[in-house]
N, C-alpha and C positions, 0 to 999 in steps of 0.2 A: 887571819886573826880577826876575832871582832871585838870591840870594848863597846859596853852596854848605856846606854845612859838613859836619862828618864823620858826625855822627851824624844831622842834618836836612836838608831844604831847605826854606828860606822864600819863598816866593814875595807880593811887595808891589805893591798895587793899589788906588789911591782910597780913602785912609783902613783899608785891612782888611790882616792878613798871615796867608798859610792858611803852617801848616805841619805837611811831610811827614816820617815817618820813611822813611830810606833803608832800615834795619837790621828785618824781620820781628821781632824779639825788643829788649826793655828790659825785661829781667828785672836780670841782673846789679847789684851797688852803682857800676860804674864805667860801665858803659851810660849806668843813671838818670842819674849826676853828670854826666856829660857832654853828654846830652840837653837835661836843665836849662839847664845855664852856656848852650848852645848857644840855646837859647830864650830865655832871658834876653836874650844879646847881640844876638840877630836881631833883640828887641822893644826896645831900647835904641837900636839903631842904625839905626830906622825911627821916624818920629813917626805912629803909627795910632790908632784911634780900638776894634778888633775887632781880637783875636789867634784862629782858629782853629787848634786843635790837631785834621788830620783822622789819624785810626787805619787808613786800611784797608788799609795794608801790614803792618800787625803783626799777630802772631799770637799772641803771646804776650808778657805788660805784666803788671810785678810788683804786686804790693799795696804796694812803698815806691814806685814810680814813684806810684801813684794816692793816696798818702797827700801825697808831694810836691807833688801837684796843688792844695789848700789852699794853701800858702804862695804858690805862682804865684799863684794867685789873687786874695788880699792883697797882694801887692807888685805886679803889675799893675794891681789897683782902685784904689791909692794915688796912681796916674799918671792915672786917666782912662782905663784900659783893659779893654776888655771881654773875659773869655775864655770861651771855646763848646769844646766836642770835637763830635769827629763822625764817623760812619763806625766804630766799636765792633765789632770781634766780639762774637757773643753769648755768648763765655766773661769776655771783659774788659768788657763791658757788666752782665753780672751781678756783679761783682767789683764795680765803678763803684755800683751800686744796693745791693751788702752794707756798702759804706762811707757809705751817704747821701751822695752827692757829689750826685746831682741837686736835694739841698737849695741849694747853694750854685754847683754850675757846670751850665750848662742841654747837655743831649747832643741832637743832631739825628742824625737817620737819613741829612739828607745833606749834601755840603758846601755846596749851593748855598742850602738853608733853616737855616742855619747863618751865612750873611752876609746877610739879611734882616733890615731891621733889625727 
C-alpha cells in the first residue's frame, strides 16, 4: 500500500514503513516542517513496529532537518517505534556523524539491511 503526500511517500509492509523523499532538497524551514508533519502523519496513520527514513533522492538536507531528527525519534520511541535512515549521501551522512545522531538513530548503507530486524 502506499499513501502519497507532498513532500514523501510512505510505503507500508508487515509491520515496517520505508519512507521516500519526493523533493532532492529539505533544506528550507517550510520543507523540514512539512516533511515532518508529513512523517508524523504517515507514522500515526499506520500501526508499525520500524519507520525507515530512506535518503537517496536527496541531495541536499539541512542541519535543522537532522537536528529534527532527535525529537522524531523520541516521539516515535514513545510509541513502540523503531526509526533507521538509510541510503545518506556522503555529504549529509557526514553532516549526520558532526551531529552524533549515530549515537541515537542507527544509519544503514541500505534499505534492505535497514529493515532487518
Amino acid at each position: 500500500m502506499k499513501a502519497h503526500k507532498k513532500c514523501i511517500v510512505a510505503e507500508v509492509d508487515e509491520g515496517h514503513m520505508v519512507v521516500s523523499f519526493i523533493s532532492p532538497e529539505v533544506a528550507l524551514p517550510s520543507q523540514v516542517e512539512t516533511a515532518l508533519r508529513e512523517i508524523h502523519e504517515a507514522a500515526d496513520e499506520f500501526n508499525v513496529r520500524r519507520l525507515v527514513i530512506n535518503f537517496t533522492h536527496v541531495r541536499h538536507l539541512s542541519s535543522a532537518f537532522l537536528g529534527k531528527l532527535t525529537a522524531l525519534h523520541k516521539q516515535l520511541s514513545a510509541k513502540g517505534v523503531q526509526l533507521r535512515l538509510c541510503c545518506m549521501s556522503a555529504d549529509a551522512e557526514h553532516a549526520y556523524k558532526l551531529v552524533s545522531l549515530q549515537k541515537l538513530i542507527p544509519l544503514y548503507a541500505t534499505e534492505e539491511e535497514a529493515l532487518k530486524e
